[in-house]
C-alpha positions, 0 to 999 in steps of 0.5 A, spaced: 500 500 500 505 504 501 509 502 494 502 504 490 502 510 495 509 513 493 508 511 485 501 515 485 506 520 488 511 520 484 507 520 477 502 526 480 496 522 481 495 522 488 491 517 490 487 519 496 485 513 500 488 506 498 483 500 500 488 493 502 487 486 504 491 481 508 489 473 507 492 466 509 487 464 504 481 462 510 481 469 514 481 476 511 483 483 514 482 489 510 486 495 511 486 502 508 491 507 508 490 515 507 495 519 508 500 518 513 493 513 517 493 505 517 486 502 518 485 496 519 479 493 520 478 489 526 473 484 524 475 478 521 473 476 515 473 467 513 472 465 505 466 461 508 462 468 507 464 470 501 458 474 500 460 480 506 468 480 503 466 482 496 460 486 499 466 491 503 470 490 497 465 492 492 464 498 497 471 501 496 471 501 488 464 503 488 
């Protein structure tokens, strides 16, 4: 998140908020980066509700 923060810079795009996820493949934690801020959801998320995962990420590009 910080690369793809740097690289907007660098190239004038500057990109206000930068959405991430971490997984070990079953349990998801999504983060987002705004600025200088690291927010990390404190929720847990598991591939057996894929449905929520895809729903809170299809928020973020929405």
């Amino acid at each position: 998140m910080l690369a793809a923060q740097l690289f907007n810079q660098q190239e004038n795009q500057a990109i206000n908020r930068i959405y991430g996820a971490v997984t070990t493949g079953d349990i998801w934690k999504l983060l987002l980066l705004e600025g200088n801020e690291l927010k990390i959801d404190l929720s847990n998320f598991y591939i057996r509700d894929v449905e929520e995962i895809l729903g809170v990420l299809w928020q973020a590009v929405k």
